[in-house]
C-alpha atoms as a printed R data frame, in Angstrom:
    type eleno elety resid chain resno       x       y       z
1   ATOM     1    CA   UNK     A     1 -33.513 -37.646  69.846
2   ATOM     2    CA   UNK     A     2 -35.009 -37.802  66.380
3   ATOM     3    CA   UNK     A     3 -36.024 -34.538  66.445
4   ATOM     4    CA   UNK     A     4 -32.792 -33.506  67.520
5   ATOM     5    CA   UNK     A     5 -31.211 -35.275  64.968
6   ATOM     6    CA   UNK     A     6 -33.815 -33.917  62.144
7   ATOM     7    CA   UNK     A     7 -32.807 -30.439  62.824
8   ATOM     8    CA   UNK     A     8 -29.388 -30.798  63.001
9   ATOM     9    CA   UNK     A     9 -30.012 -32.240  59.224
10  ATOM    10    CA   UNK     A    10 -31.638 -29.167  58.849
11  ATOM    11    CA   UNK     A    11 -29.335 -26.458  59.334
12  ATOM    12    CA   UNK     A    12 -26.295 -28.153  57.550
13  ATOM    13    CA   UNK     A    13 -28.287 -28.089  54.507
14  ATOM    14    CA   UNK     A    14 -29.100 -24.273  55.284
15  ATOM    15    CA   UNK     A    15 -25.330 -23.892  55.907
16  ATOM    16    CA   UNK     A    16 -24.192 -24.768  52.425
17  ATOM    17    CA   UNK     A    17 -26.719 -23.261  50.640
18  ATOM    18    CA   UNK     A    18 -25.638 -20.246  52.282
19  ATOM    19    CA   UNK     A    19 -22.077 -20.762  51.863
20  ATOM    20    CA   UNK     A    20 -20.760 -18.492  48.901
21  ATOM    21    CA   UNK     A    21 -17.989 -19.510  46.634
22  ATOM    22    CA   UNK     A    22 -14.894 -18.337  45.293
23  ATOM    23    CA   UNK     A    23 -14.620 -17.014  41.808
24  ATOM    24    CA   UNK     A    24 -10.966 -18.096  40.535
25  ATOM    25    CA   UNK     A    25 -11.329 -16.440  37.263
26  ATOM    26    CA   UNK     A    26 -13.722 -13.267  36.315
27  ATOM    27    CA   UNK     A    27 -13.635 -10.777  33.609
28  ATOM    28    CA   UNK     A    28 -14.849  -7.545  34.694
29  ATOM    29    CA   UNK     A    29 -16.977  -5.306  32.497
30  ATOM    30    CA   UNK     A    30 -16.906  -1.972  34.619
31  ATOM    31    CA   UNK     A    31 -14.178  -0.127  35.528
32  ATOM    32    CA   UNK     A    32 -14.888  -1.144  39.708
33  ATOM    33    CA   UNK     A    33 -14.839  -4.709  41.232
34  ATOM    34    CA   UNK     A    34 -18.066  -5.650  43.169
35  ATOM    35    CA   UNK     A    35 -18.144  -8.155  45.751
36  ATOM    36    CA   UNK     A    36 -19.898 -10.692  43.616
37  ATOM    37    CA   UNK     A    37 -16.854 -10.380  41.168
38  ATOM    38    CA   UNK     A    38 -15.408 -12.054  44.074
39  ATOM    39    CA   UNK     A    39 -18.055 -14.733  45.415
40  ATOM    40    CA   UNK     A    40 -20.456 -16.286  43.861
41  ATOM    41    CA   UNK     A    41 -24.056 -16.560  46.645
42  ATOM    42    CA   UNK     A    42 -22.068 -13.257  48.140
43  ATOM    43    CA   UNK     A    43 -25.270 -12.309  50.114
44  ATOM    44    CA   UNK     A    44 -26.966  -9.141  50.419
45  ATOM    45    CA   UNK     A    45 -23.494  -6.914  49.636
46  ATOM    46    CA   UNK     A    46 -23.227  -8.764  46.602
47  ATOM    47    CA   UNK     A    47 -23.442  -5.287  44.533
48  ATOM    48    CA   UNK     A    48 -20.807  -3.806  46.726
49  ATOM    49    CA   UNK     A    49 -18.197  -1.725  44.883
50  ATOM    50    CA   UNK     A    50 -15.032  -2.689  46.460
51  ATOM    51    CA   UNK     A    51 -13.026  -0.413  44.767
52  ATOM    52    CA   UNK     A    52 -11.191   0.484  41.095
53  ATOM    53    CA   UNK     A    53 -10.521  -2.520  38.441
54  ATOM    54    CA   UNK     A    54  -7.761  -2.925  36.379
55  ATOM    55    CA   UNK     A    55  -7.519  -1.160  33.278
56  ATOM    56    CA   UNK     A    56  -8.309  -2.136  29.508
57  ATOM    57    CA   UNK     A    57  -5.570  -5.216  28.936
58  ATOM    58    CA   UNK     A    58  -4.936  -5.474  32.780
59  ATOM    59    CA   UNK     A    59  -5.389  -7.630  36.068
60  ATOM    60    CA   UNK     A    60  -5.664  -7.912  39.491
61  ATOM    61    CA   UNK     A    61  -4.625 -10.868  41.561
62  ATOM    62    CA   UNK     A    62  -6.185 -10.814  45.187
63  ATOM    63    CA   UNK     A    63  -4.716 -13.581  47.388
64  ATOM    64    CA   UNK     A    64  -6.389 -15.868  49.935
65  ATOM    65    CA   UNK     A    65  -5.403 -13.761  53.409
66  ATOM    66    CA   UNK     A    66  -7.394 -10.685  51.607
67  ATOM    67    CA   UNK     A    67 -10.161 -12.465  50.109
68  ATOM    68    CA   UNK     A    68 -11.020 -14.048  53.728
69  ATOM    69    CA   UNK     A    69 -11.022 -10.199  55.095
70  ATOM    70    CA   UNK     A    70 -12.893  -9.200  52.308
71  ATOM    71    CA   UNK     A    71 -15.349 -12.133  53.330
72  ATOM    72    CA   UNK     A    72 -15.299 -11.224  56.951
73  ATOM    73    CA   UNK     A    73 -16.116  -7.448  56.472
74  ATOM    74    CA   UNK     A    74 -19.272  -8.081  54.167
75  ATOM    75    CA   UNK     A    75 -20.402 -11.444  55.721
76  ATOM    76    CA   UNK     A    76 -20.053 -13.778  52.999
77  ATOM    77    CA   UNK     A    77 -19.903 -17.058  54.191
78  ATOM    78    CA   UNK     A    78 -16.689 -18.475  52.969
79  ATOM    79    CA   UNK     A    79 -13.150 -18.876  53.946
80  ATOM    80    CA   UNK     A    80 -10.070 -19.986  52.151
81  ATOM    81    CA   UNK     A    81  -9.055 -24.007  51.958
82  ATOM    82    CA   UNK     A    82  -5.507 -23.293  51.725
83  ATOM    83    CA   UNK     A    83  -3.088 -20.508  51.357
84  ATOM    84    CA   UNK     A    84  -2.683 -20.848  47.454
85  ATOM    85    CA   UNK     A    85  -6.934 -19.592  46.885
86  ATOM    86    CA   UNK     A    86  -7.034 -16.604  44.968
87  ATOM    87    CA   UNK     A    87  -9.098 -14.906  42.356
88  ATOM    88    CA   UNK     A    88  -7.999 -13.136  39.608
89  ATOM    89    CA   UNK     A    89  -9.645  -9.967  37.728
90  ATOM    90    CA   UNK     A    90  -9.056  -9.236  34.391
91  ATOM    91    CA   UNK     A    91 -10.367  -5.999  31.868
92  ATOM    92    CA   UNK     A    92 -10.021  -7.124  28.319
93  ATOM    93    CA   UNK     A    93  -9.149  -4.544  26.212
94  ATOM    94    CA   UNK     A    94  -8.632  -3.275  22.561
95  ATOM    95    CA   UNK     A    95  -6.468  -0.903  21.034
96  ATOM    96    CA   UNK     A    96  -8.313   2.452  19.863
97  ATOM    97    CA   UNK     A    97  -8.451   2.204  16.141
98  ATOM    98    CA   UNK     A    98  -6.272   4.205  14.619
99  ATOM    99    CA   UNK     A    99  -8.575   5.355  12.281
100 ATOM   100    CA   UNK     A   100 -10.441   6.834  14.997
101 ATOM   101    CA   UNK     A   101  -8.037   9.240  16.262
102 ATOM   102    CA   UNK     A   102  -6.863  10.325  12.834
103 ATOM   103    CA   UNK     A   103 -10.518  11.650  12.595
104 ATOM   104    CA   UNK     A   104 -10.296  13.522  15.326
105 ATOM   105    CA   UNK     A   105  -7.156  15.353  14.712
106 ATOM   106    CA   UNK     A   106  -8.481  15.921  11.275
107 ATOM   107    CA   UNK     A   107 -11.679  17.029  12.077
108 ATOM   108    CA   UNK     A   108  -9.780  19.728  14.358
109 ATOM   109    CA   UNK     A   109  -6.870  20.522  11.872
110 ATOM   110    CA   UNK     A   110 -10.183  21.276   8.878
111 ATOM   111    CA   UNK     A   111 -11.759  23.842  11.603
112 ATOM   112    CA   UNK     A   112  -7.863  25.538  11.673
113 ATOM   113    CA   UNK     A   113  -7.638  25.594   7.839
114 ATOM   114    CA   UNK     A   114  -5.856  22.655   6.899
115 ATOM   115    CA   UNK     A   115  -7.709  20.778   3.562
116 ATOM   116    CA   UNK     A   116 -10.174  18.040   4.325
117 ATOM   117    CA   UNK     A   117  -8.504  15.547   1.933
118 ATOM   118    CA   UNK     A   118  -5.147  16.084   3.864
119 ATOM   119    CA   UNK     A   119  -2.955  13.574   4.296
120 ATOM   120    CA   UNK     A   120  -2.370  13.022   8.277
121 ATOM   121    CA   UNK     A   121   0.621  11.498  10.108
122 ATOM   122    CA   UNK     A   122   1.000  10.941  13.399
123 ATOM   123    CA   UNK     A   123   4.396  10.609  14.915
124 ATOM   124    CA   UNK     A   124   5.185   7.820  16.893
125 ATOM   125    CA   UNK     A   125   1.225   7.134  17.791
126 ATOM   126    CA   UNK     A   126   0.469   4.081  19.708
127 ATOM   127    CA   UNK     A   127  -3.101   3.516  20.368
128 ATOM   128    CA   UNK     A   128  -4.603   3.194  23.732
129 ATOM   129    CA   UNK     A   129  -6.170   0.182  25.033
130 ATOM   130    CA   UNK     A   130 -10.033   0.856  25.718
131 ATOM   131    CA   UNK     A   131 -12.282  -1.763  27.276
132 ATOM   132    CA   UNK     A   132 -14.144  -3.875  24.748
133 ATOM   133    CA   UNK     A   133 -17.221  -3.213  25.473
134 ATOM   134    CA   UNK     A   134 -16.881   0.593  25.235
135 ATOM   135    CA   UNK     A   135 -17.914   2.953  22.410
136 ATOM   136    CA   UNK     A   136 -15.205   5.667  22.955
137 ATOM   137    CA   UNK     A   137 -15.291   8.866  20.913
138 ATOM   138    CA   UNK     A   138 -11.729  10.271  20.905
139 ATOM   139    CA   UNK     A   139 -12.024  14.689  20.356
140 ATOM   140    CA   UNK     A   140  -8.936  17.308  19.871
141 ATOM   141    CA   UNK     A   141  -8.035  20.009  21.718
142 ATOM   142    CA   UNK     A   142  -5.098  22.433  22.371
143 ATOM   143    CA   UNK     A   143  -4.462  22.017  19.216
144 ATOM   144    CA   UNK     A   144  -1.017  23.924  17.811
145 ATOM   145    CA   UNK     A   145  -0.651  23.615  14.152
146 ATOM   146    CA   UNK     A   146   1.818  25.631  11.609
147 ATOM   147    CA   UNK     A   147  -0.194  25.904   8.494
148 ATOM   148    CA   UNK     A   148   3.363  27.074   7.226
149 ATOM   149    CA   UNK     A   149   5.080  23.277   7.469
150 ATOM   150    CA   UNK     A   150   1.855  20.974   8.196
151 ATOM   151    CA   UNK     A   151   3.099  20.220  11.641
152 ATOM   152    CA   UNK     A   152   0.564  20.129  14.102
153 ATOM   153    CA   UNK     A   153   0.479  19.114  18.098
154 ATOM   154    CA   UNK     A   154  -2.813  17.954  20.328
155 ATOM   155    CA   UNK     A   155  -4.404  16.911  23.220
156 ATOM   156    CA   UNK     A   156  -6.305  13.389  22.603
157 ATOM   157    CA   UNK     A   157  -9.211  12.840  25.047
158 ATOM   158    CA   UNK     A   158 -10.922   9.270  24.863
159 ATOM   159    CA   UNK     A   159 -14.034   8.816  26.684
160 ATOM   160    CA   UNK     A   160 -17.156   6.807  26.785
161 ATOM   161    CA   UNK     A   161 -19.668   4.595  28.952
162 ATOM   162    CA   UNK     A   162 -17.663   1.854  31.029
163 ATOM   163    CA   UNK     A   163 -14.444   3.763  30.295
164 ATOM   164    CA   UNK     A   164 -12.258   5.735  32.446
165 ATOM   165    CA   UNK     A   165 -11.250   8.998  30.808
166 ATOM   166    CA   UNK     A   166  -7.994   8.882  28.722
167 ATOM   167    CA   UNK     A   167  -5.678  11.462  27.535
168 ATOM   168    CA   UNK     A   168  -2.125  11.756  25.564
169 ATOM   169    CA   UNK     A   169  -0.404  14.523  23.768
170 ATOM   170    CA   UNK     A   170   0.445  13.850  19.881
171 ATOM   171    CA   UNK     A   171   1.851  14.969  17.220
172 ATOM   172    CA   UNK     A   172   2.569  14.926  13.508
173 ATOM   173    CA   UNK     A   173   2.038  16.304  10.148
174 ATOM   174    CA   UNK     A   174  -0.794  17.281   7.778
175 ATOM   175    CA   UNK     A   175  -0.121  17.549   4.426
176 ATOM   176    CA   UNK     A   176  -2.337  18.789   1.446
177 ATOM   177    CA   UNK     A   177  -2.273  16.231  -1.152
178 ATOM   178    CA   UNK     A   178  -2.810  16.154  -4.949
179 ATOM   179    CA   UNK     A   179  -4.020  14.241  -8.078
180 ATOM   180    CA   UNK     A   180  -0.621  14.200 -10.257
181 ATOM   181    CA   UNK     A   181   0.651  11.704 -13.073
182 ATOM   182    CA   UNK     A   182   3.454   9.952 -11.380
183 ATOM   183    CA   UNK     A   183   5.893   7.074 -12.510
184 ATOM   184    CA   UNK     A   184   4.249   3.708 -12.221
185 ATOM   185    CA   UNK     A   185   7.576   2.289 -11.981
186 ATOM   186    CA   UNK     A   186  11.515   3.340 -11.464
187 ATOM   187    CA   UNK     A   187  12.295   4.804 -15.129
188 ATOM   188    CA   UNK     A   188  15.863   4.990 -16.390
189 ATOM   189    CA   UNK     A   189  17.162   7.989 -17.541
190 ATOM   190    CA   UNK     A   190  16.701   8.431 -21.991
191 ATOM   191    CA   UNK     A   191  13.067   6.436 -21.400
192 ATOM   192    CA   UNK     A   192  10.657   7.649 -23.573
193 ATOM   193    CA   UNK     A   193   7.226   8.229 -21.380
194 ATOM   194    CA   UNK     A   194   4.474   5.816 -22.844
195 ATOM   195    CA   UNK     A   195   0.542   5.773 -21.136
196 ATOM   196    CA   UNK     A   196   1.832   2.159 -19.200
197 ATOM   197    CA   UNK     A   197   4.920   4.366 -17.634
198 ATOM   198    CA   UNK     A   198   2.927   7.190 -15.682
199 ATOM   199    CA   UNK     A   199  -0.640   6.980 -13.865
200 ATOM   200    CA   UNK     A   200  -2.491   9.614 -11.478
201 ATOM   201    CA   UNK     A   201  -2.172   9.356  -7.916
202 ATOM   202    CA   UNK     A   202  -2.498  10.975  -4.458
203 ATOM   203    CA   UNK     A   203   0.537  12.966  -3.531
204 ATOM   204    CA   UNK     A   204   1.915  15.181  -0.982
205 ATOM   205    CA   UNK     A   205   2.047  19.179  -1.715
206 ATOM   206    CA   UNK     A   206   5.604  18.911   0.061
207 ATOM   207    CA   UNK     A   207   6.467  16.612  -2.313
208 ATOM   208    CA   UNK     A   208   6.428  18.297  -5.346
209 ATOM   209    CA   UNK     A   209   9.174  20.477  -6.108
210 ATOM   210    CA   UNK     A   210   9.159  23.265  -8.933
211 ATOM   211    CA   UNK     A   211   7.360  23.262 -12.168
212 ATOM   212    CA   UNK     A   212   5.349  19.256 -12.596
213 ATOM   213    CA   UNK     A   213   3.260  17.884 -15.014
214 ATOM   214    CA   UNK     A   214   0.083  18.045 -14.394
215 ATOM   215    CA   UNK     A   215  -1.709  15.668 -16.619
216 ATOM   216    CA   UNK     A   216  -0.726  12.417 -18.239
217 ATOM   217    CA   UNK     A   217  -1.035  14.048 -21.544
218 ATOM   218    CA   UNK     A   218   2.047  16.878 -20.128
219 ATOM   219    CA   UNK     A   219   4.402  13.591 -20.062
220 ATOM   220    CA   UNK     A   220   3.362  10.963 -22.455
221 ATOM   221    CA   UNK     A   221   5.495  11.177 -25.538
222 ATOM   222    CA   UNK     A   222   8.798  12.853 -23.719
223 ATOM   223    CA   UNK     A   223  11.621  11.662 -22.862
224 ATOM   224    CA   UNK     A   224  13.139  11.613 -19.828
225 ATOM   225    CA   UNK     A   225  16.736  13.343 -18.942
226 ATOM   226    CA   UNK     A   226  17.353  10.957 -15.570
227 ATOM   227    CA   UNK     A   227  16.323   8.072 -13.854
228 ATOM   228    CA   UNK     A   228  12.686   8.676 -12.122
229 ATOM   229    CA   UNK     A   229  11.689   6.969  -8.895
230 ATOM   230    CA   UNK     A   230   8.510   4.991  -8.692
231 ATOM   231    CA   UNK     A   231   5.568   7.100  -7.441
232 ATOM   232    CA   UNK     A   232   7.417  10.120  -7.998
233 ATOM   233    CA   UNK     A   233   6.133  13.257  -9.571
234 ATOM   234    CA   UNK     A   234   7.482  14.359 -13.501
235 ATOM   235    CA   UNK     A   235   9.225  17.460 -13.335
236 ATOM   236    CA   UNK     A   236   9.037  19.734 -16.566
237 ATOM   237    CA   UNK     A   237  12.536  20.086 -16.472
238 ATOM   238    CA   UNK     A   238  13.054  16.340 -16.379
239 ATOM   239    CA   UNK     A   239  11.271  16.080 -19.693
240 ATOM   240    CA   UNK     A   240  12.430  16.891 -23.170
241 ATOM   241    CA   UNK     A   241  11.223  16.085 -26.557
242 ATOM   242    CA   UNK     A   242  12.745  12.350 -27.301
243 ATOM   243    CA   UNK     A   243  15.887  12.980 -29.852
244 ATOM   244    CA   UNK     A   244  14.839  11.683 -33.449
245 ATOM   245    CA   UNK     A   245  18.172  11.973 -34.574
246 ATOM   246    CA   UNK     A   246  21.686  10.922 -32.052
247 ATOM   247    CA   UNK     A   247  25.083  12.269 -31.987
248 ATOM   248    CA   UNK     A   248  27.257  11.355 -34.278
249 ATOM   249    CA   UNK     A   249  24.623   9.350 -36.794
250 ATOM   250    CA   UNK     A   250  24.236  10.263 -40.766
251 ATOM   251    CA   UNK     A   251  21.877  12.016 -41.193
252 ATOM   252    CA   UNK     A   252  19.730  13.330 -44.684
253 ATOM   253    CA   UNK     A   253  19.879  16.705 -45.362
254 ATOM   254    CA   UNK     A   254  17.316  18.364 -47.344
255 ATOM   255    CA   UNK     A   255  17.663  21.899 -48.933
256 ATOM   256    CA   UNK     A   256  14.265  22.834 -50.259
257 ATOM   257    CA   UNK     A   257  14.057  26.303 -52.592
258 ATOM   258    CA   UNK     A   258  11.064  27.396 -54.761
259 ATOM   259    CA   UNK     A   259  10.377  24.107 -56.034
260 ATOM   260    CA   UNK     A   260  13.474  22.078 -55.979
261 ATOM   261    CA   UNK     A   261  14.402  19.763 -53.205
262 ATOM   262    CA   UNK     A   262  17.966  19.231 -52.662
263 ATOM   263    CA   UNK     A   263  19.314  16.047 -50.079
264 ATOM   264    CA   UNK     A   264  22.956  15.333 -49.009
265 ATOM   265    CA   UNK     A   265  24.239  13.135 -46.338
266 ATOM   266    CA   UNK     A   266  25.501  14.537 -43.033
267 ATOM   267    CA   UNK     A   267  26.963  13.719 -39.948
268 ATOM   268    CA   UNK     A   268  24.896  15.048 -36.937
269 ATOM   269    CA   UNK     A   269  27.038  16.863 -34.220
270 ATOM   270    CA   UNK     A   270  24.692  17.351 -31.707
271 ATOM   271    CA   UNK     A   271  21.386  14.811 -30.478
272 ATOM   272    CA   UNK     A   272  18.168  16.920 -31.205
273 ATOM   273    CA   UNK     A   273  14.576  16.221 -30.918
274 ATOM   274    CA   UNK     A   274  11.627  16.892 -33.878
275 ATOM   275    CA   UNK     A   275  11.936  20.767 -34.297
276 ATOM   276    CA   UNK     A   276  15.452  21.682 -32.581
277 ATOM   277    CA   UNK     A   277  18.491  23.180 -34.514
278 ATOM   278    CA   UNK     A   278  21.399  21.468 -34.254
279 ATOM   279    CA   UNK     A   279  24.799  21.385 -36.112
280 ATOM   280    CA   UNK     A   280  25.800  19.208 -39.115
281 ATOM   281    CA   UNK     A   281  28.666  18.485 -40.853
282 ATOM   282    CA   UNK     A   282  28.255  18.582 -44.324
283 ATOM   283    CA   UNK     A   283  31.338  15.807 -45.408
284 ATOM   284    CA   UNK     A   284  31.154  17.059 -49.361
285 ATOM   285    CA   UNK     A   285  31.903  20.731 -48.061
286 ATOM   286    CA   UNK     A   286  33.802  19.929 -44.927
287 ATOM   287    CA   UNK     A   287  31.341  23.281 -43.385
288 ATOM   288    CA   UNK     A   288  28.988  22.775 -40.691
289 ATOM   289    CA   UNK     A   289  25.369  24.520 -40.603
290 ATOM   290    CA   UNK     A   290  22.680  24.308 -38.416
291 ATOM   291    CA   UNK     A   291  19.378  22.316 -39.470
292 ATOM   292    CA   UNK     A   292  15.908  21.531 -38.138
293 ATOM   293    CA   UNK     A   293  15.236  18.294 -36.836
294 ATOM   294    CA   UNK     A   294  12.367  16.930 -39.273
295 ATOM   295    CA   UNK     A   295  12.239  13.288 -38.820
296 ATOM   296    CA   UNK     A   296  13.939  10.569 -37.206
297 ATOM   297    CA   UNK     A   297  17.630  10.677 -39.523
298 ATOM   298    CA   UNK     A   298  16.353  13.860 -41.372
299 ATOM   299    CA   UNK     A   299  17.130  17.238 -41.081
300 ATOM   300    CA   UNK     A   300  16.192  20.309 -43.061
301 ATOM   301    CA   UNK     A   301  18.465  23.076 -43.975
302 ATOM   302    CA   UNK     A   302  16.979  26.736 -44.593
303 ATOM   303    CA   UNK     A   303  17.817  28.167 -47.839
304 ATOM   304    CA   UNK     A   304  20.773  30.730 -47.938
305 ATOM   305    CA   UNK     A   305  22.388  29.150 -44.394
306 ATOM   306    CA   UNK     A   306  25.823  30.092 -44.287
307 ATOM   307    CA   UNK     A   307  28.190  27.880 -42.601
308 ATOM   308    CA   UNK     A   308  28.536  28.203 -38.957
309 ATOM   309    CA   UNK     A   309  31.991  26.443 -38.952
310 ATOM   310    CA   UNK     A   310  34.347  26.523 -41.584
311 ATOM   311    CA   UNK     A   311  35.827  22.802 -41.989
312 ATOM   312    CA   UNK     A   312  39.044  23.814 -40.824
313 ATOM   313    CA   UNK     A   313  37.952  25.078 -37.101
314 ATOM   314    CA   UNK     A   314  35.899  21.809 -36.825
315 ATOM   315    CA   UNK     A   315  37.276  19.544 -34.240
């Protein structure tokens, strides 16, 4: 009877060290679930792939009626308590840097001819989740570009160890790009360009439209004829000398001739900057002749300028 009673001792204790248990909560780190995802103790099949995992960012939720045929089928010693048991599988994931794939499509847009300092958008990109523990290496091909407009189209590939494949078509635009003096802040039209107002940047080739300055030195000192945008390029024809002497303000005239300098007070008809001709009422002979901007308020007359305007046709 002892004996008896000995082994039956004996082979519940063997029982529930056998008996495997059930693994609410796992996080997989391969793209397949194994049994001992499952079950902890799940036996000999414990390396058993059972089948695909969820992807990157994903889950699977396998309920108690499956788990206990799962059990049955491998011989794992375990069977559900109640109907609500279940285990749940889930893949962390990451997004693919973004920085990543803009290598790639670079690296493929260089070997077609675009720059290798160009400036790379992609349209409407959203980046793939790839398991965490993967090292993917993302590489172009079918790649369509028009050097003619920048705009490009690809095949992404993503693959790695612990990864399943991934692909997506993208698209976008590659621009060249450029070291230009730009506004360093919106400028109103009639500002006169000083080293704090302009500073070199990177800009788009597409941006630029006609004739720019292409130095800091091309712009300082000018004036501007409208309102400039910040970041925006400085077009030549945006930029004029800065009037020294306004419309409608006395100015001096001075007559110089072998020797003798002669000065009168005029009335300026027209805005001019230092070295422009511009018309000037002369009030003592009611004429008007044209003069060289000099100085801020001065203007010089040549000697023997006839009037261009009689007084009486001035209006």
């Amino acid at each position: 009877m002892k004996r008896l009673l000995l082994a039956s001792i004996a082979l519940t204790l063997t029982a529930a060290t056998e008996a495997a248990t059930l693994r609410t909560m796992t996080t997989l780190h391969a793209p397949t679930v194994r049994l001992a995802d499952l079950f902890d103790d799940a036996g000999a099949n414990a390396e058993r792939v059972l089948g695909p995992g969820p992807g990157p960012g994903g889950r699977i939720v396998v309920e108690a009626s499956q788990l206990a045929a799962i059990a049955r089928q491998f011989g794992v010693n375990w069977r559900p308590v109640s109907p609500s048991d279940r285990a749940v599988l889930e893949r962390a994931g990451r997004p693919l840097p973004r920085e990543d794939a803009v290598a790639a499509v670079r690296a493929a847009l260089v070997a077609a001819g675009a720059s290798a300092d160009c400036d790379i958008e992609l349209a409407g990109f959203s980046p793939p989740l790839v398991p965490v523990e993967a090292k993917p290496k993302p590489v172009v091909s079918d790649l369509e570009y028009d050097a003619a407009d920048g705009r490009f189209s690809a095949l992404l590939s993503i693959a790695g160890e612990a990864m399943e494949p991934i692909a997506l078509r993208l698209g976008g635009r590659a621009d060249d790009m450029m070291d230009l003096p730009v506004a360093t802040r919106r400028l109103p039209g009639g500002t006169v360009l000083g080293s704090q107002d302009v500073h070199v940047a990177r800009v788009r080739a597409s941006l630029v439209r006609g004739e720019v300055a292409y130095r800091p030195a091309d712009a300082v000192g000018m004036q501007l004829r409208h309102a400039v945008a910040a970041g925006q390029p400085l077009a030549i024809s945006e930029l004029v000398r800065p009037s020294l002497v306004q419309r409608g303000a006395n100015v001096l005239m001075v007559l110089e001739s072998t020797g003798i300098a002669l000065t009168a007070q005029g009335q300026a008809l027209e805005s001019g900057a230092i070295g422009e001709r511009i018309r000037v009422l002369n009030p003592s002979s009611h004429a008007v002749v044209e003069a060289e901007v000099t100085d801020a308020g001065s203007v010089r007359v040549a000697p023997g300028s006839l009037p261009v305007t009689p007084a009486a046709h001035v209006r």
